[in-house]
KENULUM-486613 format. One line per field, with one value per residue: x, y, z of N, C-alpha, C, CB in turn; residue in one letter. Coordinates in steps of 0.02 Angstrom, whole numbers, plus 50000, padded with zeros to 5 digits. Atoms other than C-alpha are relative to their C-alpha. Last residue first. Glycine has a CB too. Layout:
BEGIN
npx <- c(X  ...)
npy <- c(Y  ...)
npz <- c(Z  ...)
capx <- c(X  ...)
capy <- c(Y  ...)
capz <- c(Z  ...)
cpx <- c(X  ...)
cpy <- c(Y  ...)
cpz <- c(Z  ...)
cbpx <- c(X  ...)
cbpy <- c(Y  ...)
cbpz <- c(Z  ...)
type <- c(a  ...)
END
This chain:
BEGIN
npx <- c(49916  49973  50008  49939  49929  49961  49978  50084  50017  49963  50049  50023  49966  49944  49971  50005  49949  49934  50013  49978  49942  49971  50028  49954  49949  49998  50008  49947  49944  50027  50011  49956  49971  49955  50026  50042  49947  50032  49964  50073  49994  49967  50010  50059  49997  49981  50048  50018  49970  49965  50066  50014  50074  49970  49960  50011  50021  49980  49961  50049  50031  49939  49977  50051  50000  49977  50075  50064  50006  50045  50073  50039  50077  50018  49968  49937  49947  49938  49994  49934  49981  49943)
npy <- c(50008  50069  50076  49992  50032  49957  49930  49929  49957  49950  49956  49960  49931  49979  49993  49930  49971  49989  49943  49936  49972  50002  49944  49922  50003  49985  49928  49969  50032  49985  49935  49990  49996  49971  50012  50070  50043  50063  50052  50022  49987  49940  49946  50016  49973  49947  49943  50017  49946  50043  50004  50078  50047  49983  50029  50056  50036  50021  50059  50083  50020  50012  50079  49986  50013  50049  50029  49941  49999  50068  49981  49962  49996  49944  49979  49961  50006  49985  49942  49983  50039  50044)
npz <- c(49978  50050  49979  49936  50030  50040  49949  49951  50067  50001  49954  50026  50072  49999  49912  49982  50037  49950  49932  50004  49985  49926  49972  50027  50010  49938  49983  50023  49946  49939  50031  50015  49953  50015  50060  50026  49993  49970  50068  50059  50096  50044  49994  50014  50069  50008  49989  50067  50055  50078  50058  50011  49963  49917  49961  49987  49955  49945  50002  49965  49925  49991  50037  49977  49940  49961  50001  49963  49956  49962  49990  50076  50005  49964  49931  49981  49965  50034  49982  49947  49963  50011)
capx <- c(61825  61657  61565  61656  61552  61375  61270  61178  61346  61401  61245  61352  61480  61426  61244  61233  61351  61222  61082  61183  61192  61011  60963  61089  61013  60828  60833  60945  60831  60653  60734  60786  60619  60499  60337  60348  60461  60306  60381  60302  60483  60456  60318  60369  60557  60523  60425  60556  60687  60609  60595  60740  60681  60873  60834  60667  60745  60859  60762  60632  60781  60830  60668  60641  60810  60770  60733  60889  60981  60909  60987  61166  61268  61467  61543  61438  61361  61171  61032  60977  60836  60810)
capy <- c(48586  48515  48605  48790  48730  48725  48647  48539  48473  48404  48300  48194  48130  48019  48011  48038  47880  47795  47857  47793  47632  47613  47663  47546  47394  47438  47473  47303  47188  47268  47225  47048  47022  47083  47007  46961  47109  47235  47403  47552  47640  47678  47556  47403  47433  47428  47291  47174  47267  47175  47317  47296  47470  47565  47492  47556  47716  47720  47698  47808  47927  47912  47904  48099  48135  48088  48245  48316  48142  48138  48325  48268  48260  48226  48077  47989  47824  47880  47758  47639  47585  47757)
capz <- c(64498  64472  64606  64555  64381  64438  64587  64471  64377  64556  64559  64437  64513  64669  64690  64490  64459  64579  64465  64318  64399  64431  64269  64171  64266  64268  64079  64036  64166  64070  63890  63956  64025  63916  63931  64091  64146  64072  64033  64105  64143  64336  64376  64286  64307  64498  64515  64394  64510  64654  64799  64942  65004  64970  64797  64788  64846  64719  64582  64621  64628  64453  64387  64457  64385  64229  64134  64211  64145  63989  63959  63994  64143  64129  64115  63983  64005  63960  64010  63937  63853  63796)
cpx <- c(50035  50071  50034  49974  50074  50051  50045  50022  49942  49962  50067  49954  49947  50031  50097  50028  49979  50037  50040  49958  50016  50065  50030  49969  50040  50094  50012  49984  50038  50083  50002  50016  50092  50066  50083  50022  49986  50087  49972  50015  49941  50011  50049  49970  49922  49989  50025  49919  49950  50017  50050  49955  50037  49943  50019  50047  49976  49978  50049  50042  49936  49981  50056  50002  49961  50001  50007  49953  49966  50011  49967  49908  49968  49914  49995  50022  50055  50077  50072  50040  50039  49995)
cpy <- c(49961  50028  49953  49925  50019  49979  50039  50038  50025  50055  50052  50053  50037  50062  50032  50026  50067  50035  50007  50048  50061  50002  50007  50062  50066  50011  49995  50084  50050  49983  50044  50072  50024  49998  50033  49991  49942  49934  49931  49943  49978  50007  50056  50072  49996  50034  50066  50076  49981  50032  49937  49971  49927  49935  49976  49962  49920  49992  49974  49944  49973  49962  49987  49920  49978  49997  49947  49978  50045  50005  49947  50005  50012  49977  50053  50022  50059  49962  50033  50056  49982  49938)
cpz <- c(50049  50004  49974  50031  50055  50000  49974  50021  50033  49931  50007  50043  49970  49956  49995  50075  50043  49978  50071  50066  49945  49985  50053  50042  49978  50014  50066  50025  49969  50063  50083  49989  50011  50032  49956  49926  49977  49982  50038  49967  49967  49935  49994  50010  49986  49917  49984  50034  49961  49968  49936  49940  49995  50030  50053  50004  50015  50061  50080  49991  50027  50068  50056  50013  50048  50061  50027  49968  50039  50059  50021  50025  49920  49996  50006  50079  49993  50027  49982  50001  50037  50043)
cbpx <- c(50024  49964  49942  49989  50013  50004  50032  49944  49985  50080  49960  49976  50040  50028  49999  49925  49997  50041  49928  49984  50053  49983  49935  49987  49998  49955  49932  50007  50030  49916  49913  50004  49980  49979  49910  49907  50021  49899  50113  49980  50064  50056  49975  49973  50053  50063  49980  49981  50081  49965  49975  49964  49904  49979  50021  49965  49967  50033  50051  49918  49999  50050  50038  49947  50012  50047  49963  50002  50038  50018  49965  50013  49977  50029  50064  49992  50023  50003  49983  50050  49998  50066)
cbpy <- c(50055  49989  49977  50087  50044  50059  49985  49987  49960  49968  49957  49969  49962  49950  49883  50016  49997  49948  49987  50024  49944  49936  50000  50024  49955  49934  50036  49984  49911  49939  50003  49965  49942  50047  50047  50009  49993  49975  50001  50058  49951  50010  49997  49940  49955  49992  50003  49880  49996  49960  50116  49974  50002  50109  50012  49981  50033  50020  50019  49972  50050  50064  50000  50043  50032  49990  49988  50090  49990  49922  50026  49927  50065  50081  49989  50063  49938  50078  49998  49957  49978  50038)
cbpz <- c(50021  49904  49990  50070  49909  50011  50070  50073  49919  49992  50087  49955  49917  49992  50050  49994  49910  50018  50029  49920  50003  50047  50010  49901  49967  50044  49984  49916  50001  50010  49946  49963  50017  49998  49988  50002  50058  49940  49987  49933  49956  50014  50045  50041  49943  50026  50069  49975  49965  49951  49950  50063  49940  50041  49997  49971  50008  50006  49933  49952  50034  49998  49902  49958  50015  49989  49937  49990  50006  49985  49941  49904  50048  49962  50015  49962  49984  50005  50067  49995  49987  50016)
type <- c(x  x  x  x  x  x  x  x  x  x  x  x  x  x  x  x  x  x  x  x  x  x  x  x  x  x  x  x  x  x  x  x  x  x  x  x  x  x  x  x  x  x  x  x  x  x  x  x  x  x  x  x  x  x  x  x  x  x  x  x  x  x  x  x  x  x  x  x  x  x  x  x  x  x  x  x  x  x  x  x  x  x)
END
């Protein structure tokens, strides 16, 4: 997907994802360009794609903040989400 889900619970992209997620946020945390980032986490050339490459980094990185906050509850089951 070129972007990432916006529901409000977890879905399957996101557990295949998670891995993405959190290269995202570290290169954040780093300072990393986003055009390096989307390059090596999605494979997508920012050059050649830059609008495409700005919409995946963009939705990734704030559904992997979402996860930080709300969704990493759904990992630890359903007494986590009450």
């Amino acid at each position: 997907l070129d972007r990432a889900p916006e529901a409000q619970r977890l879905t399957a992209y996101d557990e295949d994802h998670l891995a993405d997620y959190i290269r995202l946020l570290d290169t954040d945390d780093e300072g990393a360009d986003w055009r390096d980032a989307a390059a090596h986490i999605f494979g997508i050339d920012p050059a050649a794609e830059p609008e495409r490459a700005r919409a995946m980094h963009e939705s990734h990185l704030a559904r992997a903040r979402w996860m930080t906050e709300v969704g990493y509850a759904y990992l630890l089951g359903p007494r986590a989400i009450e």
